[in-house]
C-alpha positions as CSV (number, residue, x, y, z in Angstrom):
1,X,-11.4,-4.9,-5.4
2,X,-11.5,-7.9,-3.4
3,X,-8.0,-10.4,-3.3
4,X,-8.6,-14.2,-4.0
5,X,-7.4,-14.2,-0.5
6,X,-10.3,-12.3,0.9
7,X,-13.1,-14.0,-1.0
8,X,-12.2,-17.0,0.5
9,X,-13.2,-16.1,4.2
10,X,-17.1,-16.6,5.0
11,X,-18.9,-13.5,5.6
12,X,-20.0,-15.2,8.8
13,X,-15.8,-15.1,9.9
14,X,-15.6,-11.5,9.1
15,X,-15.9,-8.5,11.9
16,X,-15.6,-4.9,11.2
17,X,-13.6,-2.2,12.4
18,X,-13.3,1.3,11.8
19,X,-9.6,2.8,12.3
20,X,-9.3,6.8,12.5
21,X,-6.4,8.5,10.7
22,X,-3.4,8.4,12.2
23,X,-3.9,5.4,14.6
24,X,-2.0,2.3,14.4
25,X,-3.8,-1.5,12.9
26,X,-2.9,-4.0,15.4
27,X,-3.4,-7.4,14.3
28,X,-2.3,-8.7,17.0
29,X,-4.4,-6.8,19.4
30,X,-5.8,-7.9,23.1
31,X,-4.0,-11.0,22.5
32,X,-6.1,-12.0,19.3
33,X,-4.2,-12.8,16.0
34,X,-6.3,-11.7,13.1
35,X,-6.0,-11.9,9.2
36,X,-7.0,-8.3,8.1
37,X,-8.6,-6.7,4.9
38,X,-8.6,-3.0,4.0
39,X,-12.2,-2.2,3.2
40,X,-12.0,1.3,2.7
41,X,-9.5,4.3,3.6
42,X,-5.6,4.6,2.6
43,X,-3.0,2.9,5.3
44,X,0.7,2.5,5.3
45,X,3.0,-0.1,6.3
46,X,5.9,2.0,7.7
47,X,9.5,1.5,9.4
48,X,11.0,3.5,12.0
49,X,14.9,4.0,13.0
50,X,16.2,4.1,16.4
51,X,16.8,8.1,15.7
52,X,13.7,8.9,14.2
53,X,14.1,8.5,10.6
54,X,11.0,6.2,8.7
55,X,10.6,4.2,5.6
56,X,6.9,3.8,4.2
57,X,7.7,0.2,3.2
58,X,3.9,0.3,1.3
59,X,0.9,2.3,0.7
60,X,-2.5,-0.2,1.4
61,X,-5.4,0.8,-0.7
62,X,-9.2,-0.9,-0.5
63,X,-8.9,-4.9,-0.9
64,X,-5.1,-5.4,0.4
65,X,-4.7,-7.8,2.9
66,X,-3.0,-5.9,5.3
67,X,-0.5,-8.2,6.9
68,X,-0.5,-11.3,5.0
69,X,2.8,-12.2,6.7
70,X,1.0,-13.0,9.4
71,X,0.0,-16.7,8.4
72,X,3.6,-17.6,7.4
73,X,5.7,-16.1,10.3
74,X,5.9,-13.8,13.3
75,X,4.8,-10.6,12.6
76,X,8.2,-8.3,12.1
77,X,8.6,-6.2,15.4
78,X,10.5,-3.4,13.7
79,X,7.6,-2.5,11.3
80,X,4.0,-1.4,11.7
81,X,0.9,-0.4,9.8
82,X,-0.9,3.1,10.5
83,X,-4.0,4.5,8.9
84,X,-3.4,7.6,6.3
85,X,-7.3,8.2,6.4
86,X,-10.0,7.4,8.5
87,X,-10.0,3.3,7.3
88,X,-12.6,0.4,7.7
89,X,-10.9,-3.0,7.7
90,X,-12.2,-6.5,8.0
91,X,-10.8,-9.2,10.5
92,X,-10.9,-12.9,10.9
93,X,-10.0,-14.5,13.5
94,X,-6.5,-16.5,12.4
95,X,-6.9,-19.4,14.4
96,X,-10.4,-20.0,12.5
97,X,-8.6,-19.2,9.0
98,X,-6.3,-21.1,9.3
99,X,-8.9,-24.2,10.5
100,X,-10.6,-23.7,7.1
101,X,-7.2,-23.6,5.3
102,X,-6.9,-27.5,5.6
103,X,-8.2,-29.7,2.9
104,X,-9.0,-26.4,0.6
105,X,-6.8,-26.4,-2.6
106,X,-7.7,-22.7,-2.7
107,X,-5.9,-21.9,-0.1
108,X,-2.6,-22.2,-1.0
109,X,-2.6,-20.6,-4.3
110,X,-4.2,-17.5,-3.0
111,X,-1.6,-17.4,-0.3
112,X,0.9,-18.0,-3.2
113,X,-0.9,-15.0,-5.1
114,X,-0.8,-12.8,-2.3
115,X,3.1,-13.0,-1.1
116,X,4.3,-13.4,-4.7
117,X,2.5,-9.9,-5.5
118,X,4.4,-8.6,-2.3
119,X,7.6,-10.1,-3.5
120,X,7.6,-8.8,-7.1
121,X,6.9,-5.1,-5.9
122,X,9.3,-5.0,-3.1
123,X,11.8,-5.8,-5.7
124,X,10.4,-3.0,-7.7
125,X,11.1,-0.7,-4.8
126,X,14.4,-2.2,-4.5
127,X,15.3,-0.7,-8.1
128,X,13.7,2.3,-7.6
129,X,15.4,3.4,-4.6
130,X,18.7,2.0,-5.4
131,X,19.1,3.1,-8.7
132,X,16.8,6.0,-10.2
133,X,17.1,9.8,-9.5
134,X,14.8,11.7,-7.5
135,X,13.0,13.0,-10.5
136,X,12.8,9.1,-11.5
137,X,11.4,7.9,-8.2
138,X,9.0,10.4,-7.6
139,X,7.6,9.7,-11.3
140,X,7.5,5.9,-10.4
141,X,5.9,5.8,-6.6
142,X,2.9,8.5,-8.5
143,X,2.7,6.0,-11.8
144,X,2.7,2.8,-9.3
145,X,-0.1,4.4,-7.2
146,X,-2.3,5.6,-9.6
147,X,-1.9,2.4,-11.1
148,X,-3.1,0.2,-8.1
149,X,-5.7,3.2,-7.4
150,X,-7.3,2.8,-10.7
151,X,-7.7,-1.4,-9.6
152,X,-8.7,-0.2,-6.5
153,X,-11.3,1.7,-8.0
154,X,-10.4,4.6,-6.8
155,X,-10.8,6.4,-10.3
156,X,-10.5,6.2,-13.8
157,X,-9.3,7.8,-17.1
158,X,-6.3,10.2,-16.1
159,X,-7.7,11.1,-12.2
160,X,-7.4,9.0,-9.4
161,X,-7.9,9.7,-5.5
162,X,-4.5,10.2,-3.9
163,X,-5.0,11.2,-0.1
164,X,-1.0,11.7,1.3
165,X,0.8,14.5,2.1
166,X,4.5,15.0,-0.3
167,X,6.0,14.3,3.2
168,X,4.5,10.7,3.4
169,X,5.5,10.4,-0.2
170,X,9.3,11.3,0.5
171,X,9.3,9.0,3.1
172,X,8.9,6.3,0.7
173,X,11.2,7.2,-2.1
174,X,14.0,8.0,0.6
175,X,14.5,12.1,-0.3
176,X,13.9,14.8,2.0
177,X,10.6,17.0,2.1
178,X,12.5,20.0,0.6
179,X,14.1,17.4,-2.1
180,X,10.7,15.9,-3.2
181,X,9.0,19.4,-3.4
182,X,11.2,20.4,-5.6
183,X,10.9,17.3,-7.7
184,X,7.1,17.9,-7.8
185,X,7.4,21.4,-9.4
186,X,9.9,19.6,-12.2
187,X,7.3,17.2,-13.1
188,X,4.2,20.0,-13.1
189,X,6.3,22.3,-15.0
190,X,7.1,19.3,-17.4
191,X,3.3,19.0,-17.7
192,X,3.6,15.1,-16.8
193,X,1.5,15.7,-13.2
194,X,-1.4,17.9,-11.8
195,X,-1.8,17.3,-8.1
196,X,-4.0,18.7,-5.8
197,X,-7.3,18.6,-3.3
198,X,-6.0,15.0,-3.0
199,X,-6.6,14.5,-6.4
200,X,-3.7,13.7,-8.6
201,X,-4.1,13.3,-12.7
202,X,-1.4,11.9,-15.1
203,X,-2.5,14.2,-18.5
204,X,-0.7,11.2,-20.3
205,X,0.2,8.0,-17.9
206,X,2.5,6.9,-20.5
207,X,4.7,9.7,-20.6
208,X,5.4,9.6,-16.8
209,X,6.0,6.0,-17.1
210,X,8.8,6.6,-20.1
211,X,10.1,9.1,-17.8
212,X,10.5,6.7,-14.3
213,X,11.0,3.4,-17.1
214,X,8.4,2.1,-15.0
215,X,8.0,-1.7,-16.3
C-alpha cells in the first residue's frame, strides 16, 4: 500500500533498487541524499551499542518510507536500516523532492501524516517495553505486525507473511533469545498463535490483543 507521501513523487523521479538480505539501505550513499520507499521485501531500522547489544527500533514492510527523517534533520548516526529479505525499494533524489515540495499544499500534510504515524507508534513501543511482561510484549510486537501486514497486503483473514527469525523479534521487545522462545511456546500452548514456514496465524486476533491490551 502506497503512503500519501509516496504518491506524491512522479514516476519519472523514481529509480529502483534491489537490496539483498542482510545488506544495509544507505540513503545517503555515494554522496546522494535520497527519499526512499520499500517496494517489496521486509527491512529493519536497528540500533547498535558500543558492546554489541541491538535494538530493532522498527520492522519496514511494502509502502513505508524508509527514512522519512531525512527531510526534517540529519540522518541519526547511531541507527541504521538493513534488509530482513531480499527488498526492492524506490529512491528520489532529495534535492528534486524537495524542489517540488514548494508551492504544493500536499506536501506538508503528507509529511505531517508520515512523522505523526512514526510518533504515535514509537510511543506505543515506549509502553510496551517499559511496562508489559514478556508474555505481554511478545503478544503485542506479533498483533502490531500482523496488523500492518494485513495493510500491507501481506495477507488476510487470520494468516499473514511474517519472514523474521524469534532472534530479530527479541531484539525488538528487549528479552533474550532463550526468554522469547519460551514466551512463544506459552502463547502456542495457549492456542493464541501458530507460527511457522514464515507464516504466522492469530486463530482469534482479538484474543491476543486482550491478552498484550493492545489499543
Amino acid at each position: 500500500m502506497r503512503s500519501r507521501l509516496r504518491a506524491l513523487i512522479p514516476e519519472a523521479s523514481v529509480r529502483t533498487r534491489r537490496v539483498e538480505e542482510g545488506a544495509a539501505i544507505d540513503v545517503l550513499a555515494n554522496g546522494e541524499r535520497s527519499l526512499a520507499f520499500l517496494d517489496s521485501g521486509w527491512a529493519m531500522k536497528v540500533c547498535d551499542t558500543d558492546d554489541g547489544r541491538r535494538q530493532v527500533v522498527r520492522f519496514l514492510l511494502p509502502g513505508d518510507c524508509i527514512r522519512c527523517d531525512i527531510l526534517c534533520t540529519e540522518i541519526a548516526t547511531g541507527t541504521a536500516v538493513e534488509a530482513v529479505t531480499a527488498c526492492q525499494i524506490s529512491l528520489a533524489d532529495l534535492s528534486s523532492v524537495e524542489a517540488q515540495m514548494h508551492g504544493h499544499d500536499d506536501w506538508p500534510m503528507a509529511l505531517i501524516d508520515e512523522l505523526g504515524d512514526l510518533v504515535a507508534e514509537a510511543e506505543c513501543y515506549a509502553v510496551m517495553l517499559g511496562t508489559f511482561s514478556g508474555k505481554e510484549r511478545l503478544g503485542w510486537i506479533l498483533y502490531h505486525l500482523f496488523q500492518r501486514a494485513k495493510c500491507a497486503g501481506l495477507g488476510d483473514g487470520t494468516r499473514v507473511d511474517l519472514p523474521l527469525s524469534q532472534a530479530k523479534i527479541a531484539n525488538a521487545i528487549g528479552l533474550s533469545l532463550v526468554h522469547t522462545n519460551k514466551t512463544f511456546a506459552q502463547l502456542r500452548r495457549a492456542g493464541l498463535i501458530r507460527w511457522s514456514s514464515g507464516v504466522l496465524e492469530l486463530p482469534d486476533p482479538d484474543a491476543l490483543a486482550r491478552q498484550c491490551h493492545f489499543k
